[in-house]
MARMAR-905364 format. One record per residue (C-alpha): x, y, z. Coordinates in steps of 0.02 Angstrom, whole numbers, plus 50000, padded with zeros to 5 digits. Layout:
// MARMAR-905364
@px = X py = Y pz = Z
...
***
This chain:
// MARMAR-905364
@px = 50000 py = 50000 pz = 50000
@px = 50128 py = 50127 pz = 49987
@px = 50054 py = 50217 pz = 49915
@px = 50134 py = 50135 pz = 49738
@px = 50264 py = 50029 pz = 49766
@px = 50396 py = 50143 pz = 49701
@px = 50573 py = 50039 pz = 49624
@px = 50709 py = 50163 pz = 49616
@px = 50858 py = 50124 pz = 49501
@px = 50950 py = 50257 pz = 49517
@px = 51113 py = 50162 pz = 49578
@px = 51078 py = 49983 pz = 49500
@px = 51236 py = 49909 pz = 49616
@px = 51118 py = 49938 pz = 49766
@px = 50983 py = 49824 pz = 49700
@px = 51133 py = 49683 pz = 49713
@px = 51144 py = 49641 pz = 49837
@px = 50010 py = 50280 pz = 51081
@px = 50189 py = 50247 pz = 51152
@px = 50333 py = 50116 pz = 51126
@px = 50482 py = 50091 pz = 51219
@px = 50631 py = 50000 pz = 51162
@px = 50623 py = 49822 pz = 51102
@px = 50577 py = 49687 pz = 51198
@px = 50635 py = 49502 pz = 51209
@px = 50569 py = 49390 pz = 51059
@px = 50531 py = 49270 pz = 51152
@px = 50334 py = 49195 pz = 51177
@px = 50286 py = 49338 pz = 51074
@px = 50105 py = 49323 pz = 51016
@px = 50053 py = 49429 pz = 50886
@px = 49903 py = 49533 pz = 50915
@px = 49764 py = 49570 pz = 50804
@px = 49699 py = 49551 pz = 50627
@px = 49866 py = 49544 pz = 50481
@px = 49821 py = 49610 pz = 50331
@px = 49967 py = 49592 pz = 50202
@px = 49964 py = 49703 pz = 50037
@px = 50002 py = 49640 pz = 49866
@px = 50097 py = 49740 pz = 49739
@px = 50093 py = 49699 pz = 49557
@px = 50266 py = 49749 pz = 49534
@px = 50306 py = 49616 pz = 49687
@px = 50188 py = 49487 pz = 49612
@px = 50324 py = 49351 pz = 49598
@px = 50402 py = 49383 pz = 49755
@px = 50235 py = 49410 pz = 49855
@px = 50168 py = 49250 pz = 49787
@px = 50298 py = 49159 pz = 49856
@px = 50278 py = 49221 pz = 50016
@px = 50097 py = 49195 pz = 50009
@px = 50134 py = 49015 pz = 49993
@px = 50269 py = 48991 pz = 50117
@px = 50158 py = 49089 pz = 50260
@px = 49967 py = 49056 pz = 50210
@px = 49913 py = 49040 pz = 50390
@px = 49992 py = 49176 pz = 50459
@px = 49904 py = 49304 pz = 50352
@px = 49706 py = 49348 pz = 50401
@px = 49677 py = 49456 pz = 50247
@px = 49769 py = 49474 pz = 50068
@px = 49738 py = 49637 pz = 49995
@px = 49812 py = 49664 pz = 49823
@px = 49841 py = 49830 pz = 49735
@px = 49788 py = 49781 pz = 49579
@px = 49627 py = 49901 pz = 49559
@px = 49610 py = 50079 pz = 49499
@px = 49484 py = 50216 pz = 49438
@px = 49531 py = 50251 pz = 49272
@px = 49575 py = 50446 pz = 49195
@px = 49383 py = 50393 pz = 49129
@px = 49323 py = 50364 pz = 49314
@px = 49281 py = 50177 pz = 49271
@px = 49326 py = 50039 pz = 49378
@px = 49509 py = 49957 pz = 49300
@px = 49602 py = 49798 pz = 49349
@px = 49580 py = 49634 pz = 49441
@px = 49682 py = 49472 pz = 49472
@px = 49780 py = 49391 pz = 49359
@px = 49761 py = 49166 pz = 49345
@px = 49918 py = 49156 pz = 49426
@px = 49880 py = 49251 pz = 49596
@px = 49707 py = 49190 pz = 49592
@px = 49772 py = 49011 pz = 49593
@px = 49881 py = 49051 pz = 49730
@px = 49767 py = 49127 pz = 49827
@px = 49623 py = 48973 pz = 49827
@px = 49774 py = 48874 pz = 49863
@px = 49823 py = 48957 pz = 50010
@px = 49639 py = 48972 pz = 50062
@px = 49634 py = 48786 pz = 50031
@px = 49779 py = 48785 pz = 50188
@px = 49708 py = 48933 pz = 50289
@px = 49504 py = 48930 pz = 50262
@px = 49516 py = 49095 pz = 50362
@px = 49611 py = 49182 pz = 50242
@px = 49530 py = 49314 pz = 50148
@px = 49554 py = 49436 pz = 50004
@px = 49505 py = 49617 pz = 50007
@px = 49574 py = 49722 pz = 49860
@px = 49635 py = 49902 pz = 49862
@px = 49562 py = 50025 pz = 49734
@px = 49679 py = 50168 pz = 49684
@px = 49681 py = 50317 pz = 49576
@px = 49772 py = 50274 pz = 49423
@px = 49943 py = 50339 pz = 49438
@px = 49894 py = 50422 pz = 49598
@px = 49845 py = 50575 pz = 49490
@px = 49757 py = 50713 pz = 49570
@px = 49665 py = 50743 pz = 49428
@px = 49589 py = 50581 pz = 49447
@px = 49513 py = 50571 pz = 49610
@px = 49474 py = 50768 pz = 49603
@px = 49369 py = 50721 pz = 49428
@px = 49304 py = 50577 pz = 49514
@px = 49255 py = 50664 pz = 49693
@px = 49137 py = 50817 pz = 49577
@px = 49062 py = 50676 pz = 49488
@px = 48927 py = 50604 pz = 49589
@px = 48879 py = 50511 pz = 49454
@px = 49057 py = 50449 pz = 49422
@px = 49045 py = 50385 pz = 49601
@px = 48899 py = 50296 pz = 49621
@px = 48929 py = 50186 pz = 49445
@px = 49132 py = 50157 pz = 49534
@px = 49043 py = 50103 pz = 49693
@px = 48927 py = 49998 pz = 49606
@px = 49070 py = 49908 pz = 49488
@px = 49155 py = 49874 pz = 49663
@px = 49003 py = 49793 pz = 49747
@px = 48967 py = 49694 pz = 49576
@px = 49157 py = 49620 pz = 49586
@px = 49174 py = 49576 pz = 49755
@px = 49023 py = 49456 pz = 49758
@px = 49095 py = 49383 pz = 49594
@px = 49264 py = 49370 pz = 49669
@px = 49194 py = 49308 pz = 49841
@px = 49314 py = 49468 pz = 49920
@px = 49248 py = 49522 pz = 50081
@px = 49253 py = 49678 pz = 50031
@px = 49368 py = 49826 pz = 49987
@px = 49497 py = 49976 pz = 50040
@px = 49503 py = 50127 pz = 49967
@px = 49712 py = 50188 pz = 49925
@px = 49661 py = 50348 pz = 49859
@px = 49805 py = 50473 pz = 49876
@px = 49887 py = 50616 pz = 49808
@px = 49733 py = 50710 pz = 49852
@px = 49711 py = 50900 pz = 49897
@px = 49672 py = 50953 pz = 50044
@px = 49556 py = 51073 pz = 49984
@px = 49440 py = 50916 pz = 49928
@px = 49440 py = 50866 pz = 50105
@px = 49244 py = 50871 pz = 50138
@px = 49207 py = 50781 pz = 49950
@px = 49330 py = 50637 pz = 50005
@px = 49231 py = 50638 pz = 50154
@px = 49069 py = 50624 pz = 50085
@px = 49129 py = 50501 pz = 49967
@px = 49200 py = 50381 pz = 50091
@px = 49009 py = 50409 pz = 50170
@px = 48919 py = 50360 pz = 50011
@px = 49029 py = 50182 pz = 49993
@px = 49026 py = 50148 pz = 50169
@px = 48851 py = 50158 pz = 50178
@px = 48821 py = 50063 pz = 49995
@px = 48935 py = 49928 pz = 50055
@px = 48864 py = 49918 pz = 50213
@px = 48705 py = 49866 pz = 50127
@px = 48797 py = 49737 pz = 50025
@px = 48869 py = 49634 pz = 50197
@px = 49048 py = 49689 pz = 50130
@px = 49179 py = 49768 pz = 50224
@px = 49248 py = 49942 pz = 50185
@px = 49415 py = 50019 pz = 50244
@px = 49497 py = 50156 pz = 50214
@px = 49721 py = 50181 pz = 50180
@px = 49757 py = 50349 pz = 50246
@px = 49902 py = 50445 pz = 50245
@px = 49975 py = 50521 pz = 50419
@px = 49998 py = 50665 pz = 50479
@px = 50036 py = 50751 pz = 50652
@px = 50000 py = 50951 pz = 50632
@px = 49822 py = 51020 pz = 50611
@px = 49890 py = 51120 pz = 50453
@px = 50063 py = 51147 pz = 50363
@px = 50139 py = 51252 pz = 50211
@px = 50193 py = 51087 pz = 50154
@px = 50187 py = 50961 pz = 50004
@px = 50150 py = 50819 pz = 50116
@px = 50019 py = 50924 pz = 50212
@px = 49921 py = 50981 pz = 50060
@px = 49958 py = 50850 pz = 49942
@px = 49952 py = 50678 pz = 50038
@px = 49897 py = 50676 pz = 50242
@px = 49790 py = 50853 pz = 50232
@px = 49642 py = 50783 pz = 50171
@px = 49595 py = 50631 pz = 50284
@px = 49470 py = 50698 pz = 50404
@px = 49511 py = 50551 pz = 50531
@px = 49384 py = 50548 pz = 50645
@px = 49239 py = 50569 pz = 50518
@px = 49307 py = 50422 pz = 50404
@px = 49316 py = 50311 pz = 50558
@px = 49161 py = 50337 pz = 50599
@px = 49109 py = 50282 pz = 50427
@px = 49216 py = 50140 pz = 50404
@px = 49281 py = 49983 pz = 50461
@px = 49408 py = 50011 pz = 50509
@px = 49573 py = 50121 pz = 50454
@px = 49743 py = 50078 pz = 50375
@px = 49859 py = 50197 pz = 50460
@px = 49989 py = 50228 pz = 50353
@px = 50143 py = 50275 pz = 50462
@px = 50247 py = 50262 pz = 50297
@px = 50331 py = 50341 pz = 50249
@px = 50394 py = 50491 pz = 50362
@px = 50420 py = 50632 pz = 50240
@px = 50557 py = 50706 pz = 50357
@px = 50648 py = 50573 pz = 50396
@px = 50845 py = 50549 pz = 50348
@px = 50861 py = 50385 pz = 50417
@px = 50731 py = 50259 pz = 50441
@px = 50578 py = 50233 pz = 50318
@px = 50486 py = 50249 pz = 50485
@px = 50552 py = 50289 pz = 50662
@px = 50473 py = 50229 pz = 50825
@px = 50468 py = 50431 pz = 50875
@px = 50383 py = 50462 pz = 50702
@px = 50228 py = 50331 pz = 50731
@px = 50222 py = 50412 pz = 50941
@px = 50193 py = 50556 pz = 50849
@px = 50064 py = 50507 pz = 50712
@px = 49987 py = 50416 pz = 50853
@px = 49977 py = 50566 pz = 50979
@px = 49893 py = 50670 pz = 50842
@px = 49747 py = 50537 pz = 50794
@px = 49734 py = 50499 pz = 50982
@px = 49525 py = 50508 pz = 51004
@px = 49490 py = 50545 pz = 50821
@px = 49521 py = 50349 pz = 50759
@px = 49447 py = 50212 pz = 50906
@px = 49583 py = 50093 pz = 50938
@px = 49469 py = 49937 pz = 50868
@px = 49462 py = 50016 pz = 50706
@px = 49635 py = 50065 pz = 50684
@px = 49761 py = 49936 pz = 50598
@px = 49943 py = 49976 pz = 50616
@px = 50020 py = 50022 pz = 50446
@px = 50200 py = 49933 pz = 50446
@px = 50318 py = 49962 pz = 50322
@px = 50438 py = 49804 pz = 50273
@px = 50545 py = 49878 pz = 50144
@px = 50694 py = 49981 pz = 50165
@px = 50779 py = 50156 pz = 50117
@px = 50948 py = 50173 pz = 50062
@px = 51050 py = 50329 pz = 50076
@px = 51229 py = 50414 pz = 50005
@px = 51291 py = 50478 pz = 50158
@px = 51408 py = 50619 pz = 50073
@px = 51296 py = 50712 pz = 49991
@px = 51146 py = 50639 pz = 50105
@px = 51030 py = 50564 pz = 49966
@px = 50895 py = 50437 pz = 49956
@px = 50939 py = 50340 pz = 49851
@px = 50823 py = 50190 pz = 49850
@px = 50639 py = 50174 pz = 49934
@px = 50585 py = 50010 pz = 49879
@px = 50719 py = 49898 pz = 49937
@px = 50695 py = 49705 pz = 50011
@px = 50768 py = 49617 pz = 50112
@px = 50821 py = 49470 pz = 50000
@px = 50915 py = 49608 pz = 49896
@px = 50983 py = 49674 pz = 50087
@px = 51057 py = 49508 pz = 50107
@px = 51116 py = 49480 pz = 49927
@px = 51222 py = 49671 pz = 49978
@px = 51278 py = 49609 pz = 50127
@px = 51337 py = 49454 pz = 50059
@px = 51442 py = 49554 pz = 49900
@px = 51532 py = 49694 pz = 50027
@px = 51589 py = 49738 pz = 50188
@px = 51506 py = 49830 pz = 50290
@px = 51458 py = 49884 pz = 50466
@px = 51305 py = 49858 pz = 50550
@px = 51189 py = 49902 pz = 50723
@px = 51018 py = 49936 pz = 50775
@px = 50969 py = 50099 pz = 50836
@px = 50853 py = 50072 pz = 50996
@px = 50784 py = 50249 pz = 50992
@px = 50733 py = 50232 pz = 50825
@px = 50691 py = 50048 pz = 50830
@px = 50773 py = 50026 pz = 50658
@px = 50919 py = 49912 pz = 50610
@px = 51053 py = 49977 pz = 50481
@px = 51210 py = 49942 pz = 50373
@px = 51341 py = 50036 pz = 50303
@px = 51466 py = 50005 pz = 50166
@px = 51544 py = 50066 pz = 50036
@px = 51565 py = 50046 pz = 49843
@px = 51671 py = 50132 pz = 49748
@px = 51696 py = 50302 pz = 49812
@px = 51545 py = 50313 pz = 49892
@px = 51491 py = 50276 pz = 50061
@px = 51288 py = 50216 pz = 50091
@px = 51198 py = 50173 pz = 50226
@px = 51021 py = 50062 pz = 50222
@px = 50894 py = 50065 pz = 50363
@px = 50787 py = 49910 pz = 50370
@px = 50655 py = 49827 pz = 50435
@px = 50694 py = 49652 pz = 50530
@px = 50610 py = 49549 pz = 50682
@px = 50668 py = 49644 pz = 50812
@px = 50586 py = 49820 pz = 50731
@px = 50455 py = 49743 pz = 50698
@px = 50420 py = 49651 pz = 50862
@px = 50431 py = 49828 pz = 50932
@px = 50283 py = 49900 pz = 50831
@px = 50185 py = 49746 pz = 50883
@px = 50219 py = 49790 pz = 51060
@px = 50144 py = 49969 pz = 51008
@px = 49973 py = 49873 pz = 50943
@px = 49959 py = 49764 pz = 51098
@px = 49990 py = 49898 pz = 51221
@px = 49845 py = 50016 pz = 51142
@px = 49737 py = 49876 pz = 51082
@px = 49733 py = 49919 pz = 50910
@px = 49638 py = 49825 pz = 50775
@px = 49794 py = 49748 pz = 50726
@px = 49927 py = 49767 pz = 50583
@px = 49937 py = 49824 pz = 50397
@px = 50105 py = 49797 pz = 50311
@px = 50171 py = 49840 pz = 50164
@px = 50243 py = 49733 pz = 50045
@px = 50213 py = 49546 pz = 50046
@px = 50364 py = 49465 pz = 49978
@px = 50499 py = 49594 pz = 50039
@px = 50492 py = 49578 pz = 50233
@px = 50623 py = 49483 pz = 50353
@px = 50568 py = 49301 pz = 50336
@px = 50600 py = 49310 pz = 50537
@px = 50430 py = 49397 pz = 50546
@px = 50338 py = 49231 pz = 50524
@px = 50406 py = 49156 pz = 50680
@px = 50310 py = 49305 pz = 50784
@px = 50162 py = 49278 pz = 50702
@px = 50144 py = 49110 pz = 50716
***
């Protein structure tokens, strides 16, 4: 669910190889909560694997392989392969279930702005949604619309209102992704562009339940995103979100940086190509407790990089944070690029 799945190339050498305190012992660790894993088509291969090897770990599969088109029409679906996969799996975990995301194509603005004047637009989109998911047997669906003004805060809004209550009718189950923030207002990009327009509290009271995307911290220089980040997401939603209806958006990808100039220099990494680096050069490594975020550091050529990561032991820590305030559960993104030591904690 990020938001796309972005795959930067820029250096293709690196594609070689409430509140939290610091972690806790692995140990007996029982996950809490409903897991929702996303699907990315662009991780398809990968994800599918995954899928296979952890089937009934997983409460709900929710692929990203829907969007409203530039001519506000419902696009996309599931391709044989990952349908196969995911009766198989279903066949080994008859819990599992599948609830698609439904994007704007491209995440253009122009797209969800067009679609959110259009009431028209919206009630044939709804419609092709309810029509799919009882033909696909999906429980339901999640709306991933970003890129979104904040000046079209109200029409989101009301259009999260008019699905809820259309799927409602329908026995399906509606979520929403949205994208954090922690400040009422900003003279920002990521304020008026992205987390401005999710009116929280009305939403959840719509929905569901809530994806809270605490991915990826727009300020950050370091970690995709910190322990101090999500306190601070969390402080700000605090009353506006009920804790039953809000799952934990975990990111299981990492960022790589140049450290001289300080650049990002990859967003998308996983951690098969993390070990497939490590493997190739030497390099240094720790875990930053304040943070809760592991890292490496090597270098290549004449350049020195550094890659923050997502492992167990980080992400044992943000299960502690959905335990301790009795969220919903969990909602990570990317199936097929996480730390295969996940699995053992949510076994």
């Amino acid at each position: 669910m990020k938001k796309y799945f972005y795959l930067i190339l820029i250096f293709a050498f690196l594609e070689l190889p409430f509140l939290c305190s610091a972690s806790t012992p692995l140990s007996g660790v029982t996950p809490s909560g409903e897991k929702i894993f996303y699907m990315s088509n662009l991780k398809e291969k990968e994800g599918i694997i995954s899928l296979q090897n952890n089937a009934d770990k997983i409460d709900i599969i929710a692929p990203q392989f829907y969007a409203v088109s530039a001519k506000l029409k419902l696009t996309g679906g599931l391709d044989a392969n990952l349908k196969k996969t995911i009766q198989q799996a279903q066949g080994k975990n008859n819990k599992l279930k599948v609830m698609p995301l439904v994007a704007n194509a491209g995440f253009k603005q122009s797209v969800i702005h067009n679609l959110l004047v259009s009431p028209k637009a919206q009630t044939a989109v709804i419609q092709s949604m309810i029509d799919v998911a009882k033909k696909e047997k999906y429980i339901g669906w999640q709306f991933d619309f970003e890129n979104i003004s904040y000046k079209d805060k109200d029409l989101y809004s009301a259009f999260v209102e008019k699905t809820a209550k259309s799927m409602k009718k329908n026995g399906l189950t509606f979520s929403v992704a949205v994208v954090t923030r922690s400040v009422d207002y900003e003279n920002t990009d990521a304020f008026k562009n992205w987390g401005g327009v999710f009116d929280y509290a009305r939403i959840a009271k719509a929905v569901d339940f809530v994806s809270f995307m605490t991915y990826d911290d727009p300020n950050s220089v370091g970690p995709v995103a910190s322990i101090p980040f999500i306190n601070s997401v969390l402080a700000y939603v605090k009353g506006k979100i009920p804790p039953e209806k809000l799952s934990l958006g975990i990111p299981v990808y990492y960022w790589g940086w140049t450290k001289e100039p300080l650049k990002k220099v990859n967003a998308s990494g996983s951690y098969s190509r993390l070990l497939a680096l490590m493997a190739n050069n030497q390099y240094t490594s720790g875990f930053d407790s304040a943070l809760s975020a592991p890292w490496i550091s090597y270098s290549y050529g004449n350049n020195q990089f550094q890659i923050w990561y997502q492992n167990q032991q980080s992400f044992n820590d943000r299960l502690d944070i959905i335990k301790q305030n009795n969220f919903r559960g969990f909602s990570a993104w990317v199936l097929g690029v996480e730390d295969p030591g996940i699995w053992d904690l949510l076994k």
